[in-house]
N, C-alpha and C positions, 0 to 999 in steps of 0.2 A: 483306261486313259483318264478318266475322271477322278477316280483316285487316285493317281498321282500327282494330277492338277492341283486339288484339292489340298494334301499332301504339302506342294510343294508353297503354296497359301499360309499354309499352317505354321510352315518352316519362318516362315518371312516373316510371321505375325508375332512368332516367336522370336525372332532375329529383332523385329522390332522395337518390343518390350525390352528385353535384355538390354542394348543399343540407350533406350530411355531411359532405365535404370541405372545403368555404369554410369549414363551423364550426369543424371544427377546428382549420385552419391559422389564423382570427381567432383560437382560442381559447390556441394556443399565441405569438400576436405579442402577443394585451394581457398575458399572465400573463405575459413579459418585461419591456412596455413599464410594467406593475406592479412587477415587482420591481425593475427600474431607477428608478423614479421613488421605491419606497420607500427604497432603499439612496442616490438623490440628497439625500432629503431628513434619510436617517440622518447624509451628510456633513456638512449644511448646519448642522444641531443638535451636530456634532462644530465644527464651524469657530469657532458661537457661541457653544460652552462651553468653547474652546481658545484663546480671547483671549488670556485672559492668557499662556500660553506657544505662539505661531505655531511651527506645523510648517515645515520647509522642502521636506518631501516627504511625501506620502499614498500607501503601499503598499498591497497585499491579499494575500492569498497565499486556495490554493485545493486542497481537497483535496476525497476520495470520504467522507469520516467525519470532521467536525471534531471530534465528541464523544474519538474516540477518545486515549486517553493519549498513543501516539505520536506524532500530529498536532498535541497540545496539548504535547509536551515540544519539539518544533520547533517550536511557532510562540514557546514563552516564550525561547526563545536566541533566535528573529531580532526577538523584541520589542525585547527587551537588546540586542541590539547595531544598533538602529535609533534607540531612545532617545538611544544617545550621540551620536547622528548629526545630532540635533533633525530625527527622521523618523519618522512616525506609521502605524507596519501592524496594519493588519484580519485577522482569522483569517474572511472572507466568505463568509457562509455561518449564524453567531449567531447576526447582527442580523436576519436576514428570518424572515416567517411560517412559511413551508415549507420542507420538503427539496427541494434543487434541485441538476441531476447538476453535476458539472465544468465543462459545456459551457457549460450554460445558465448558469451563474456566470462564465466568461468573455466569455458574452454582456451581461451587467450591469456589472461589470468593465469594458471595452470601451464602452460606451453611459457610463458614469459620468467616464470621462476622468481613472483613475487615474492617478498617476505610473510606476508597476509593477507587474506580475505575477510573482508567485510561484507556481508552479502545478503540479499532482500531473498530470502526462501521461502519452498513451498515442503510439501510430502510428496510429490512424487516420486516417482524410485530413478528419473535421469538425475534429478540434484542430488538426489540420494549417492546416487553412484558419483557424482563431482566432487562432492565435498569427500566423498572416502578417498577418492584420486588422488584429491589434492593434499589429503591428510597424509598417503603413502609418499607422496612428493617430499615429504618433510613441512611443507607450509597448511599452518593453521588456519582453522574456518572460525568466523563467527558469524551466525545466523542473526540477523536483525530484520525486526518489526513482523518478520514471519517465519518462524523456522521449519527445522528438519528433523525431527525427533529420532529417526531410526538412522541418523549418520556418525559419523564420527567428529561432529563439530565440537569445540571447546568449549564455548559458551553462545547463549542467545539473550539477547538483548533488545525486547520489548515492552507495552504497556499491559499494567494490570488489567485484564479483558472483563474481568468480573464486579470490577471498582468501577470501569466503564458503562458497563451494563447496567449495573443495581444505579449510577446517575440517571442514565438513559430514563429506567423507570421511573425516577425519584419527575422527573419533570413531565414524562406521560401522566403522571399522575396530576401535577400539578394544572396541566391540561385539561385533565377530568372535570378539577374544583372547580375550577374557571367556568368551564362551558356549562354546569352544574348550577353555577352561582346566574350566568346569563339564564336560563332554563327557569331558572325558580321566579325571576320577573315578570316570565310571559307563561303565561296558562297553555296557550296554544303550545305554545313549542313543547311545553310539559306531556301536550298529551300526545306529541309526535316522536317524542325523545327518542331517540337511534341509539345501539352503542356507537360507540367511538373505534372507526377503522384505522389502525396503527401498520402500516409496511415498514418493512426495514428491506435494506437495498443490500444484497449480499453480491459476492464476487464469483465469476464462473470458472475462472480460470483454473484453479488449485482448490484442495483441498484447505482448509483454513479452522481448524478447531479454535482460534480465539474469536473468530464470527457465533460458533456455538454456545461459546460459554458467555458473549455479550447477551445474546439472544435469551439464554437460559436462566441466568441474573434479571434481565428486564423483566421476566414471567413473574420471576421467585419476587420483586421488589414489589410491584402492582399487587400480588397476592398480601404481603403482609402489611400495605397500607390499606388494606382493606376495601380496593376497586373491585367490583362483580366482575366475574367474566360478562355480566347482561350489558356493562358500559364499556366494557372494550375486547376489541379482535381483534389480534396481532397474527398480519401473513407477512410469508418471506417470499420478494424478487428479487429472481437471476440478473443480473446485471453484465451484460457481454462489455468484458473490460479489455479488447486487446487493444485499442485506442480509444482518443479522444471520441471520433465523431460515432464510435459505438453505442460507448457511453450515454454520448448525448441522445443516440436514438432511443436506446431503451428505457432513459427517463422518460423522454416525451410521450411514446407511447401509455406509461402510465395513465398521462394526462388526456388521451385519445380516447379513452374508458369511456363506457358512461358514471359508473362509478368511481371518483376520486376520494380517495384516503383521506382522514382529517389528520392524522401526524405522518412526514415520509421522515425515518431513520436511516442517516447516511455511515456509513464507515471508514471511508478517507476523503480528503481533499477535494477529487475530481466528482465524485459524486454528489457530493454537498453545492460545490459551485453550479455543478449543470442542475439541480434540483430545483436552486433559488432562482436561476435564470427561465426554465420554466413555469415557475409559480409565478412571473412576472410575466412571462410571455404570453401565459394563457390568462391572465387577469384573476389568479387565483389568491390575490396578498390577501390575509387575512381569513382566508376560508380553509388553508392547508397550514398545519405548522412547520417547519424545520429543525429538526435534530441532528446539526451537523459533526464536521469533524475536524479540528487542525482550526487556528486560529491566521490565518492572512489576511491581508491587509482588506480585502473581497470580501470577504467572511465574517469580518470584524463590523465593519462598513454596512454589510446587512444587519446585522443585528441592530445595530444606531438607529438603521431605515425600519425595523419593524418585519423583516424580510422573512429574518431568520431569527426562529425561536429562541436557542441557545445553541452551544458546540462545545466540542470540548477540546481544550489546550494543550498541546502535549511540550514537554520539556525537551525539546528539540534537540537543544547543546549537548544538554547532560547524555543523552541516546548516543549524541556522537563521541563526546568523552568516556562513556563506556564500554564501547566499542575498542579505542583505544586503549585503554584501560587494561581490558581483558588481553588484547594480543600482546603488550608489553609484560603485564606479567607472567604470561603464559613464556616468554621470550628467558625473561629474568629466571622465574622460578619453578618452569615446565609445568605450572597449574595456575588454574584460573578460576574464582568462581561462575557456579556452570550458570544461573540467571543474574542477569539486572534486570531492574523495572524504574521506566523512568516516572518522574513525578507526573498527574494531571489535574489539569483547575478548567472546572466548569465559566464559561463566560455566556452570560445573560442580559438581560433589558437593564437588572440592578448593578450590574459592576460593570457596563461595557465602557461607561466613560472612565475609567480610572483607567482601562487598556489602552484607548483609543488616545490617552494622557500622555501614558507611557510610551507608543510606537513615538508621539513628537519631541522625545525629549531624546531618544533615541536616534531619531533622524539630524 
């Protein structure tokens, strides 16, 4: 009698599971086959209010934060140079109710029967597999700012990681002199001298080989200007990037240590800004330096203030005009070349006012 009881427990528990699992896998097929049908019908109201001027191509591009400035300063260069092209790109992702990852945007994408992707990749094997989807679809992938190596995309379109890097150290180093040059004034501090603790704030999310190869340039540069390992240690932290207020915890904790870094190296936007906001919060200006990334208006404005060390500029437009670039001739001449690299300019204490010149002349 007991084992059947039991039995019949087991039945239910099973019954349960299953029950939870159909939901959810239903739950996550209609919230695509929604957002696809919402973004079909964003086109269709694009198509009938673009009469008067026919597209000859419908793009998308696809990133992890459209809100963001640097996502929004690349997607207005590949607007611009799609415009002249009489071709019409989505920054996808706007137009719909909710946040939705990458993935599931190259799943809409994909189901909507774009003419191109533009798309912020990783190496995983789901993008892995999207982008080959979308290749057998007939539409073209282009990998920007983070690619997919083992897919079938056309081209990828980001920055020299290594040109990056060998900066990075060029100004670690510069750090070194500095704190070197203070040192040599005061006898005491000579005789307590520290090396110099250097983080760099990497991303958890993916897989990212050009974090490696920044990382591996910063070693090689510090090496051949002739820094001891005895004046500097460079560690890498995980940085949980699946939003904002992640972000922000995981800087903070840095600052929660007993031990604080003397240089923190950031590697995009939101990092750099929550770093500096930190280093202000915790009354660290001046004892921490900043190695940021992407030049905003925020980030520019630190540096003026003393906030932040230097960053580096990236040539925003030009990433979105070759983006565009690549899918039209890929379109015209069924090849493409497979990299671009957009240009970068370091901005510092010596050249920020000539920037900070140009945003107002701009404005």
């Amino acid at each position: 009698m007991s084992t059947h009881t039991s039995s019949e427990k087991s039945n239910k528990k099973m019954h349960g599971h299953n029950f939870l699992l159909f939901t959810t896998v239903l739950f996550t097929i209609a919230t695509l086959v929604v957002g696809a049908l919402v973004f079909r019908f964003y086109m269709e109201d694009f198509r009938k209010s673009g009469e008067v001027n026919e597209y000859d191509k419908y793009y998308v591009m696809i990133t992890d934060s459209y809100k963001a400035d640097f996502w929004q300063s690349v997607y207005k260069g590949a607007f611009e140079a799609a415009k002249e092209q009489n071709t019409y790109i989505d920054l996808l992702g706007e137009n719909l109710d909710r946040q939705y990852s990458c993935e599931e945007l190259m799943k809409i994408a994909i189901a909507s029967k774009v003419d191109g992707i533009i798309v912020y990749a990783n190496e995983s094997d789901e993008m892995t597999n999207l982008i080959n989807e979308a290749t057998q679809e007939g539409i073209p992938v282009v990998t920007l700012y983070g690619d997919n190596t083992h897919s079938g995309r056309i081209s990828f379109v980001g920055v020299g990681s290594y040109n990056i890097g060998r900066e990075y150290g060029r100004q670690v180093f510069n750090i070194i002199k500095e704190k070197r040059r203070e040192d040599f004034k005061d006898s005491e501090k000579m005789k307590q001298r520290k090396s110099m603790e250097v983080t760099v704030l990497v991303n958890t999310d993916a897989q990212d080989s050009g974090q490696n190869i920044i990382i591996s340039a910063l070693q090689e540069t510090l090496s051949q200007e002739n820094a001891t390992n005895s004046e500097f240690n460079i560690s890498v932290v995980p940085v949980d990037n699946k939003n904002a207020f992640s972000v922000e915890e995981s800087i903070r904790d840095i600052f929660l240590n007993e031990k604080i870094p003397d240089v923190i190296i950031c590697l995009n936007e939101l990092n750099t800004v929550c770093a500096y906001q930190a280093v202000v919060d915790f009354n660290k200006v001046g004892d921490v330096s900043i190695l940021g990334y992407y030049d905003s208006e925020s980030i520019v404005s630190a540096i003026d203030k003393g906030i932040v060390y230097a960053t580096i500029s990236i040539d925003t437009a030009q990433m979105g005009q070759y983006c565009v670039e690549a899918l039209s001739d890929y379109h015209e001449f069924g090849t493409t070349s497979q990299y671009f690299t957009a240009d970068v300019t370091l901005i510092n204490g010596s050249n920020v006012a000539d920037f900070l010149k140009k945003e107002e002349i701009d404005e």
